[in-house]
N, C-alpha and C positions, 0 to 999 in steps of 0.2 A: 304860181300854179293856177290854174286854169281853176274859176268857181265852181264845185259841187251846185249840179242841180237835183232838187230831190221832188220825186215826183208826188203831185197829192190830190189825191181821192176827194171827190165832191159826190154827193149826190145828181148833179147834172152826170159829169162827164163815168159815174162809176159803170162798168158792166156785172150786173150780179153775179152772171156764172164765174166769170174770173173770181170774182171775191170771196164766192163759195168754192170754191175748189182750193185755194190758197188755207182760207182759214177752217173748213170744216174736212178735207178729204187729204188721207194718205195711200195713195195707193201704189206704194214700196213694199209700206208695212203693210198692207194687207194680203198682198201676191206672195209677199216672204211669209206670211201665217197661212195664206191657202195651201202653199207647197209646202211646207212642215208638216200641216195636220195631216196632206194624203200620202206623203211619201212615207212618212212612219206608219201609217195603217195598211198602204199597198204597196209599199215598196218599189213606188216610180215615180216618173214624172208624169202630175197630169197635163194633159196639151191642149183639149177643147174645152173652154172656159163660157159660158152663160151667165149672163148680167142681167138681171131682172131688175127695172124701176132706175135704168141704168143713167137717164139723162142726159149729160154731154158724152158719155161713155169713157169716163177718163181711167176708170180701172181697165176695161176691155185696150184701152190704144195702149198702155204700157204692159199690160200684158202680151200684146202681141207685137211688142217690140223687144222685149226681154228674149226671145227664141225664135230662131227662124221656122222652127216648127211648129210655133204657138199659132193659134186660131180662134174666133172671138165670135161670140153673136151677144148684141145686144136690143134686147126690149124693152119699149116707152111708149106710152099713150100720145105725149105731151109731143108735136110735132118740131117746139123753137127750140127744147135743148139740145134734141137731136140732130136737128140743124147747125148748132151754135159749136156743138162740138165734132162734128164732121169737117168743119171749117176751121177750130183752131187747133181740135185735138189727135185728127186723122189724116190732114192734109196732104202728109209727109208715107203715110202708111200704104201699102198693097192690099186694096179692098178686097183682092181675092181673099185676105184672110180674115177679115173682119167686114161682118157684114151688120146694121141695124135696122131695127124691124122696127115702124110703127102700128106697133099691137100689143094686146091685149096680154099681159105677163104670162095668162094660163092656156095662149096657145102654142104649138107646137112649131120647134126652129127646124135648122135642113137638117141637122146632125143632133146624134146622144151627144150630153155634154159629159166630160169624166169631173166637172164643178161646174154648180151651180149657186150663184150667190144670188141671195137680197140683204144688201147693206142697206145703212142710216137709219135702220129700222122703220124702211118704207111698205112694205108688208101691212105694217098696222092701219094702213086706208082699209084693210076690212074690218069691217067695225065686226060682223056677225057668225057667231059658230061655223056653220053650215059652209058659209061662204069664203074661210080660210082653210077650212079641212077639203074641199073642193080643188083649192088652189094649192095646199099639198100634197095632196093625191095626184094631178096633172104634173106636178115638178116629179115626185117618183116615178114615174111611170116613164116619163122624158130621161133621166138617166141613162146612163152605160151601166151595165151590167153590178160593174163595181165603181160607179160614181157616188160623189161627195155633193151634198146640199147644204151651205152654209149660213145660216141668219145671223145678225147682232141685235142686241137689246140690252137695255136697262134699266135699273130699280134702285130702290132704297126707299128710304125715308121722304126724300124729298121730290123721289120721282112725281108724284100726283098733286104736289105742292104749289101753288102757284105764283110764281117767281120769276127776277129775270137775272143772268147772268153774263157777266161784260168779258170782253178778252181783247186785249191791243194785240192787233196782227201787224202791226209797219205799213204807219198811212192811214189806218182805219181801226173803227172798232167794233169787233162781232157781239151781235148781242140776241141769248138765246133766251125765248121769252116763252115760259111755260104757262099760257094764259088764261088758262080755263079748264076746270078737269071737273067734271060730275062723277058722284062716285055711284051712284044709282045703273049708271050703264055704261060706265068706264070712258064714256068718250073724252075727248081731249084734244084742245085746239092751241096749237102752240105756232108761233112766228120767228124767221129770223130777220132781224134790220142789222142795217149799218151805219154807224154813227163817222163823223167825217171829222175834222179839224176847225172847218171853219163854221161847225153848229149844224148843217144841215145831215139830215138821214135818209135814208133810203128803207123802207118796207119792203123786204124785196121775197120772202116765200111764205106761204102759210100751210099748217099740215093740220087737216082732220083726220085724226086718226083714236082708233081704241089703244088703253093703254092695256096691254096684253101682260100678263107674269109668265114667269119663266113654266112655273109648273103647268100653268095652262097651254103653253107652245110643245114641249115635251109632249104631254099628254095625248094633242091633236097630231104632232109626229107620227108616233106610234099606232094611232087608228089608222093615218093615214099609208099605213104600211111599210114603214120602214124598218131594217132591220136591227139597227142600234142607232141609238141618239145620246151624246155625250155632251157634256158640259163642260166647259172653256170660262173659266174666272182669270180676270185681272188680279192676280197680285198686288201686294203694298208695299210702296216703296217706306225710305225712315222716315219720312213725317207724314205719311196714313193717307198719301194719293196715292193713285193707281201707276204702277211701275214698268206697264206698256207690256208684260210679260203674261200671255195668258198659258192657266197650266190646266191638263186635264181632270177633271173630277172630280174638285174643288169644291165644295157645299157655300162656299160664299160667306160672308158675312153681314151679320145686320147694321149695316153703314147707312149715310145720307144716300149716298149715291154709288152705284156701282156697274160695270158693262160685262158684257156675257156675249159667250157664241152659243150656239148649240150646231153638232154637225152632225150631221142625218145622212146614215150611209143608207143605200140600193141594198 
């Protein structure tokens, strides 16, 4: 039999977007939670999807690969992820239906979206009251009539904690480093690297961001005019991780750690 050769990860030759996509992003699971939460509330399928803080855009490319009538915009400041995933994550796609915008998350796409997400809890680059209620006010207003606005986030005990956490992904290993948290103004600066086989790592994102609670996003929802906002907990599975299954209206528990949606309907 011909020798197994097994590919391996360096620091030289790694591409981080690949590596973050691989070990931090599912997005199966999240297009099957987007469509569950609006079809049981509106009783269809939503079709124009909106990806804020979207990056390579790899929720948007399988979303609009999932339905021939799916449609996609996604916005980023940052002009190399959107490059980087136009080239590995779209290439194959009909830009008629997906289009990426480099701008400013709180301006205005061609189309209402019937969803609008901001995942990885990239949102939290607004550090300031004012300036997050701003930026949900322009997402309501951007909806269809009966669109869905979806965030994640999380807390616990160890959320503000400062700490790092390891995970073997095959080949490499993710390591999320919760590095600095002031509790005087909530901010909080945390990094992802990747640690290799033969010693060397890669530093490969950094996120300045406020660490926001749940009650205080709720809260800025609803000024921001929305007309119901629901709460999405993770379940536990039998040894007390989280069991991938989030349920509505859920009060949470006081755990280390735990993830949340909130969906903010028009």
């Amino acid at each position: 039999m011909p020798r197994r050769i097994r590919h391996r990860y360096s620091a030289k030759s790694a591409d981080k977007y690949e590596l973050y996509q691989k070990a931090v992003q599912s997005p199966e699971t999240d297009i099957a939670l987007i469509r569950r939460i609006f079809r049981c509330e509106r009783g269809r399928e939503p079709r124009h999807l909106r990806e804020d803080f979207c990056g390579t855009a790899l929720i948007s490319s399988h979303w609009v690969r999932r339905h021939r009538e799916n449609t996609a915009e996604g916005f980023d400041l940052d002009p190399q992820p959107l490059a980087w995933g136009l080239k590995h994550n779209c290439e194959d796609l009909d830009l008629t239906r997906l289009t990426l915008h480099e701008l400013d998350v709180r301006a205005f796409g061609l189309r209402r979206p019937d969803v609008r997400i901001a995942l990885n809890f990239s949102y939290w680059v607004f550090h300031e009251r004012p300036t997050l209620l701003a930026y949900f006010r322009a997402t309501r207003r951007s909806l269809a009539k009966d669109g869905l606005f979806l965030i994640d986030l999380y807390g616990g005990l160890d959320a503000p904690a400062e700490l790092e956490e390891r995970r073997r992904c095959g080949g490499f290993t993710y390591v999320w480093d919760q590095h600095r948290y002031w509790p005087g103004t909530a901010e909080y600066t945390c990094f992802i690297r990747f640690e290799f086989p033969d010693g060397s790592e890669l530093e490969a994102f950094r996120y300045d961001w406020r660490l926001w609670t749940l009650c205080e996003l709720r809260d800025l929802l609803v000024e921001a005019g929305f007309a119901k906002v629901e709460r999405y907990f993770e379940g536990a599975g039998d040894k007390g991780e989280g069991d991938g299954i989030f349920r509505r209206g859920m009060r949470g528990e006081n755990c280390a750690g735990w993830l949340a949606y909130l969906a903010a309907w028009a």
